[in-house]
N, C-alpha and C positions, 0 to 999 in steps of 0.2 A: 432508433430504428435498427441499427446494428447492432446493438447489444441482444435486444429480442430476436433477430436472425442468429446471434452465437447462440442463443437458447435452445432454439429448435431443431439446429443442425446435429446430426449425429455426431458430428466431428470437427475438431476448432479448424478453424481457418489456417491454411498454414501462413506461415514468416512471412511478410510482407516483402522483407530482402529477398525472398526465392520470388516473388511474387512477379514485381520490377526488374526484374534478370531475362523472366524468359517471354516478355512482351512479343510480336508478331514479327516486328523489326528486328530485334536480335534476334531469333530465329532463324527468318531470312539470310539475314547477314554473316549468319554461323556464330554470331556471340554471346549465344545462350551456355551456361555452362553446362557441360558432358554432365549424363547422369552417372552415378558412382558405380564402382566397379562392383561386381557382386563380390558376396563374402566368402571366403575361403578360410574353411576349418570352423571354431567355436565362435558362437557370438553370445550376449545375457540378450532375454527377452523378458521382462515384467519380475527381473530378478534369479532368474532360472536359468546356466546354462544351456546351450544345445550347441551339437554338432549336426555338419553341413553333411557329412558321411553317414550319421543314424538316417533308420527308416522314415518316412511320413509320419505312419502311423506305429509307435513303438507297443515292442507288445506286453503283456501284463506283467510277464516275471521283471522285466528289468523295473518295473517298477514297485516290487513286490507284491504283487496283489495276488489274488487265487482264481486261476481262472476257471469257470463255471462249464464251459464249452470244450470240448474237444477242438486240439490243434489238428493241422495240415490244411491241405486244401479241396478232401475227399467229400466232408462232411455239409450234409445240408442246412444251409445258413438261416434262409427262410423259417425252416422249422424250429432252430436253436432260438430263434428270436421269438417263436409263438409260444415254446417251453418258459422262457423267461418271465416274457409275460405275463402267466399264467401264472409264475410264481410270484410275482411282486406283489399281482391281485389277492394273490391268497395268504400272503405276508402280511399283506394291507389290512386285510379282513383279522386273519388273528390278532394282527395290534392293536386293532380297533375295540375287538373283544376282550383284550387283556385290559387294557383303559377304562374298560366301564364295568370290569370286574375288582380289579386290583391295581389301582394306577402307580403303584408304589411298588411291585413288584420289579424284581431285580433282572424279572425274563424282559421286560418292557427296553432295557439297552440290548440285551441281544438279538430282538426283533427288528430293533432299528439299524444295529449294525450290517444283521442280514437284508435288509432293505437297500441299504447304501451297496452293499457288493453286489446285489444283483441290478441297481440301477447304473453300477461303472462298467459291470459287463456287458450288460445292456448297450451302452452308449458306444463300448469298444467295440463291440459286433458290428454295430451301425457305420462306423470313422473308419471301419476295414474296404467298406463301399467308397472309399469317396476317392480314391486314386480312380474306379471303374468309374463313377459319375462326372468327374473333372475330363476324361476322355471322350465319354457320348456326350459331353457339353460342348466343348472342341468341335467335334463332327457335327452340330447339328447347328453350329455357327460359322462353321463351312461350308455346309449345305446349304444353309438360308444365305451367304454373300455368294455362292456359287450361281443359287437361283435369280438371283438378284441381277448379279451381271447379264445371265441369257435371258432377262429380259430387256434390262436395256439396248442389250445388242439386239435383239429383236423387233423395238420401239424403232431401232436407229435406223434397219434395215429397212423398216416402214416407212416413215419419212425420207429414206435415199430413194426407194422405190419412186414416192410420189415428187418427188425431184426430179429423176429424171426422166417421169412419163412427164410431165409438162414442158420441160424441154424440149422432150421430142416432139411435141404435140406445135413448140412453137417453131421449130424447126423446119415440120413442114409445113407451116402455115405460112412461113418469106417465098412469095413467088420469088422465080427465076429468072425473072428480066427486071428485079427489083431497081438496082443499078441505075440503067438504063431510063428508068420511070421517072429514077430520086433526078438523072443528071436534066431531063426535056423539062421538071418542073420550073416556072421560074421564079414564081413568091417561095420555095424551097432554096433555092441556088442562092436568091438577096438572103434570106435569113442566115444562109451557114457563110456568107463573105461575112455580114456584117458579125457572126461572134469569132469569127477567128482573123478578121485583119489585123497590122499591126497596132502599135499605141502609136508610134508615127504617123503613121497613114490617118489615122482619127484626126489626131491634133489639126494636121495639114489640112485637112476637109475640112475643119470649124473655123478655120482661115479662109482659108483659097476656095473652096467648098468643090472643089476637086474630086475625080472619083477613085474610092478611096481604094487601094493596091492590093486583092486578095491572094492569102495565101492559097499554094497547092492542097487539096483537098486529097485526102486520102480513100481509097474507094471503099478500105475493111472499115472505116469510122463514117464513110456515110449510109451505109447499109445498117449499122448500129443504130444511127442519131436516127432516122426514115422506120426502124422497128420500132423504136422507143416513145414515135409519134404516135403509131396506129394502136399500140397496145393502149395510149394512154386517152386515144380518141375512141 
């Protein structure tokens, strides 16, 4: 089963050592190890130099290629892209005609060559967007956690609203002589001796059958225990 999940994943599993390091607990606990520092100056990538100082996107000369497009940043890009186009299809078309005329012909590498430099320009006009795309990506994943939050604050406000309109609702629902009511009742009075006497006093009554010694009753906890009745009656 795991071997067919390595199959289908785009990308191996990593290290199992890294794996066991950064579990929930070491985390927590701060014993996950720090991720690495970032890179300063040259690293190899897939065999290739690169500096940390070059551009994103480097541009054609330094890699010697010829570029198709006018530089700066005056020029409409849009359009450079639809000229190109336009030429690959019609490069396309001539190879295609050259192939079923003279497939042997020696113009049939130069078509292709000229193919390949307008498909690298191509592609370099396009990788010149992607610093602009990586930034409205940014912003519109701020905007959506942004929205996200005022609505939760919103939901939260909702349910505090309805929180405390039932409070108040029960609020004024405790008459004012409540007190007074809970103290004249008497099967109310036996019930709050009998759960708040002592373990003394019990033992002694299952003896002597004595009556049994209550504690002082608080007036703020029996206004509570006498709410807690009627809500539940």
């Amino acid at each position: 089963m795991n071997d067919r999940a390595n199959l289908v994943s785009s990308f191996p599993s990593p290290p199992i050592h890294y794996i066991s390091q950064y579990t929930d607990k070491n985390v927590e606990d701060g014993m996950a190890l720090p991720p690495p520092a970032p890179i300063q100056g040259t690293y190899s990538m897939f065999g290739a130099q690169y500096s940390t100082d070059e551009p994103i996107v480097q541009p054609l000369e330094s890699q010697c290629i010829r570029r198709l497009y006018p530089t700066g940043a005056n020029f409409d890009r849009k359009q450079e892209l639809k000229k190109l186009n336009h030429s690959i299809v019609a490069n396309f078309l001539d190879l295609v005609e050259l192939l079923i005329r003279c497939p042997s012909s020696p113009e049939r590498e130069r078509k292709i060559e000229d193919l390949n430099l307008l498909f690298i320009n191509f592609h370099h006009l396009i990788n010149e967007y992607r610093p602009h795309q990586a930034r409205e990506t940014l912003k519109l994943m701020l905007e959506v956690q942004c929205q996200q939050r005022l609505t939760m604050v919103r939901r939260f406000q909702t349910h505090f609203d309805a929180v405390a309109s039932k409070l108040a609702c029960c609020l004024d629902s405790v008459p004012e002589n409540l007190e007074i009511s809970f103290m004249n009742d008497a099967g109310l009075t036996k019930i709050w001796n009998q759960c708040f006497q002592c373990p003394e006093t019990v033992e002694m009554q299952s003896v002597t059958e004595k009556s049994p010694k209550a504690r002082e009753a608080d007036p703020s906890d029996l206004l509570l225990c006498h709410l807690a009745d009627e809500m539940d009656s």
